[in-house]
C-alpha positions as CSV (number, residue, x, y, z in Angstrom):
1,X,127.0,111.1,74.6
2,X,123.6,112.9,76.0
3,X,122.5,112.7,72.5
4,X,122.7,108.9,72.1
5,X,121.3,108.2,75.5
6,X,118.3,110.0,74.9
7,X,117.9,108.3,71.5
8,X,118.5,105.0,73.1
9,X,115.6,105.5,75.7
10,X,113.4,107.2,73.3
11,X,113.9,103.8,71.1
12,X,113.2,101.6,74.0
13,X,110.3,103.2,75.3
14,X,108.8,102.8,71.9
15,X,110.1,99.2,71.6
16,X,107.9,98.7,75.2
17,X,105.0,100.1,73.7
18,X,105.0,98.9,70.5
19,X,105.3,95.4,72.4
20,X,102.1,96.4,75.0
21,X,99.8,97.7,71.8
22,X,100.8,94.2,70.2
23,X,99.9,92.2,73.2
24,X,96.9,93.9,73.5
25,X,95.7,93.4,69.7
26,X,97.0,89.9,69.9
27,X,94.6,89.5,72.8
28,X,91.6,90.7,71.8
29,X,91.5,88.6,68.4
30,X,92.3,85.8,70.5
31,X,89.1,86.7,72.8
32,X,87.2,87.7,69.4
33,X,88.0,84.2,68.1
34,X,87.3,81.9,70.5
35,X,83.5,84.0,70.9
36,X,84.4,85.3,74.1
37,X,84.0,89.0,73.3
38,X,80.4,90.6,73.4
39,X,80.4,94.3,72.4
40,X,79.0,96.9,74.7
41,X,76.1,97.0,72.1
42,X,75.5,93.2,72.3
43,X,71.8,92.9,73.7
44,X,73.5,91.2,76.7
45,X,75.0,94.0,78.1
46,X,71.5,95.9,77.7
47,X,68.5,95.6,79.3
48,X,67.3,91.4,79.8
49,X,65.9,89.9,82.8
50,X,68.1,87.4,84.0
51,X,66.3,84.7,82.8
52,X,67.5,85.3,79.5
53,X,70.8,86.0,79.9
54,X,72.1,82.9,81.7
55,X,75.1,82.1,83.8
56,X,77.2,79.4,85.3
57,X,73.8,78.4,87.2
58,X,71.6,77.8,84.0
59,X,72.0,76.4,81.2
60,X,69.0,77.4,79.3
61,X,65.8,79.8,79.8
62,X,63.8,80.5,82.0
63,X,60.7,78.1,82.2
64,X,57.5,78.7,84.0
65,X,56.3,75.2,86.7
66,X,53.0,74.2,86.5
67,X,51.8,76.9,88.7
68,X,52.6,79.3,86.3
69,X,55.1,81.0,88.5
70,X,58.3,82.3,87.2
71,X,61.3,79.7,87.7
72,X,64.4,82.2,88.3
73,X,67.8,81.4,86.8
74,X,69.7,81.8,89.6
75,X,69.8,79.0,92.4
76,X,66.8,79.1,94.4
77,X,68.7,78.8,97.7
78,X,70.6,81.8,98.0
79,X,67.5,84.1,98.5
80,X,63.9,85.0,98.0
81,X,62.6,85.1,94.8
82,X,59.7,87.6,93.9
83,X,57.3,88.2,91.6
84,X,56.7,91.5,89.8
85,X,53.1,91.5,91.1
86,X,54.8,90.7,95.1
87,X,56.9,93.9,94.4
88,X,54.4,96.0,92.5
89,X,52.1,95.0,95.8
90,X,54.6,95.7,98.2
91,X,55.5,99.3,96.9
92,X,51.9,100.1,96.3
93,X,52.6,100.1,92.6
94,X,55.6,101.9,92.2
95,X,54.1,104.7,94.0
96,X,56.3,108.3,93.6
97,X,55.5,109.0,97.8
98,X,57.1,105.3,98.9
99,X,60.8,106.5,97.3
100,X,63.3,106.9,99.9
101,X,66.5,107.6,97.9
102,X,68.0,107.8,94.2
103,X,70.9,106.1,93.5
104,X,73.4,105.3,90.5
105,X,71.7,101.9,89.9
106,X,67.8,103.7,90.4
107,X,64.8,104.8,93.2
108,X,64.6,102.6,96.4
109,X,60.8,102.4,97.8
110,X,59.7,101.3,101.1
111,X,57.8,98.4,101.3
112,X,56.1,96.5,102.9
113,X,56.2,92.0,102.6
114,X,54.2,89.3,103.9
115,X,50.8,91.0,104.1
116,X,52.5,94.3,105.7
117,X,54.2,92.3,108.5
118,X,57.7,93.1,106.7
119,X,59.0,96.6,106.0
120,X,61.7,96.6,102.8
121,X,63.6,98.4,101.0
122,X,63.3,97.5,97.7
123,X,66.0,99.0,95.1
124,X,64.5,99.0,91.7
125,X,66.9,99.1,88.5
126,X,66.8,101.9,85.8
127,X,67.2,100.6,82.5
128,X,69.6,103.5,81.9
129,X,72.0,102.2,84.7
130,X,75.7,101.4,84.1
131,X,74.8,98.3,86.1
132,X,74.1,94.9,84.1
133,X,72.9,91.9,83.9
134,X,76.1,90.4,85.5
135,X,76.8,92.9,88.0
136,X,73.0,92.1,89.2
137,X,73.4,88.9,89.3
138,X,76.8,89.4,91.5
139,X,75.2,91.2,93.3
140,X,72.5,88.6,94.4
141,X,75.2,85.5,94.8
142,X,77.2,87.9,96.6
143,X,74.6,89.6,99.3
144,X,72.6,86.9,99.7
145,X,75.5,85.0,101.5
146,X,76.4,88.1,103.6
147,X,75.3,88.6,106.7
148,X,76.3,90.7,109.8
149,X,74.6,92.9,112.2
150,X,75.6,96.0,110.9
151,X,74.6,95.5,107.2
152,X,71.4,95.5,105.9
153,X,70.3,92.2,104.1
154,X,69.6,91.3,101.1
155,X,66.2,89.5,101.5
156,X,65.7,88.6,97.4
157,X,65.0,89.5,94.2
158,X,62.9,89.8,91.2
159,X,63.9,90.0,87.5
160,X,60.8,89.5,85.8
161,X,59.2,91.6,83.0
162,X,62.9,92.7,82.0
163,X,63.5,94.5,86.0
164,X,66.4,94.2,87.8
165,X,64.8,94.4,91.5
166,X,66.4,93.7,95.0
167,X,64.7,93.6,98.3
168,X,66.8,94.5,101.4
169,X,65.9,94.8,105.4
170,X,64.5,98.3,105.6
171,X,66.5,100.3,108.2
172,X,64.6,102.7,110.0
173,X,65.7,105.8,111.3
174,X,67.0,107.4,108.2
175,X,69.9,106.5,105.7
176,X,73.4,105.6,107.3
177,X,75.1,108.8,106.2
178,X,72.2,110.5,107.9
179,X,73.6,108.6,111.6
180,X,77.2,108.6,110.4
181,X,77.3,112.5,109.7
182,X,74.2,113.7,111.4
183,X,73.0,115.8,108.6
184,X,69.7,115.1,106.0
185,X,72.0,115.6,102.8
């Protein structure tokens, strides 16, 4: 009888799994039919200003007014929108002695907006980040309707010339692990 148990589990088990592999196939062909899947080496995924990419915002490109600034494609009310040369300005042109941390998405520089009378952080993108186009854009929808006293804000953005740029309130006085655990590391 321990025999035919064990074979009767062993079946079901591989009934179940056969039925989860199927489910899964039968999925992604569905996805794959209908033009909803993009592969991870789909130029969307990569490295595109925002502009480019689109979202439930936008329909179409990005398109310069007749002040030749850039017009973003995400809705102009939910935060600032920069221009390269504003952030380029601001963090003295990228300069290496303005960074004030490395992270997983890239360097953050001190700035400084509004002809110095505004210090910012700004957190620049790397192109080799794990972050995309859509987890940028979350990010701006999401942060730029957040706002309580003990979280830095999220002042705007800037996605031209292909970056993936967000300005924040600097916080002076060192990083928050630096108060939490009273250590530099």
């Amino acid at each position: 009888k321990s025999n035919t148990a064990i074979v009767a589990g062993a079946a079901s088990g591989a009934v179940v799994l056969a039925l989860i592999i199927g489910f899964c196939v039968f999925g992604a062909y569905r996805r794959r039919k209908r033009g909803d899947y993009q592969p991870a080496s789909d130029a969307t995924s990569g490295w595109l200003p925002l502009s480019l990419y689109g979202n439930s915002h936008s329909a179409g490109s990005a398109k310069t007014n007749t002040t030749g600034s850039y017009a973003s494609s995400l809705p102009s009310n939910l935060c600032r929108h920069f221009s390269f040369a504003e952030i380029k300005a601001a963090t003295k042109n990228f300069d290496e002695s303005r960074v004030l941390g490395v992270g997983g998405f890239g360097k953050v520089y001190r700035g400084e907006i509004d002809g110095g009378t505004t210090k910012v952080a700004i957190k620049r993108g790397n192109p080799m980040s794990e972050q995309g186009v859509h987890e940028f854009q979350t990010e701006i929808e999401m942060l730029s309707k957040l706002r309580h006293r003990h979280l830095v804000s999220l002042i705007g953005y800037c996605e031209e010339n292909c970056e993936m740029i967000l300005v924040y309130d600097y916080m002076a006085h060192g990083t928050m692990r630096e108060h939490l655990y009273k250590t530099q590391n």
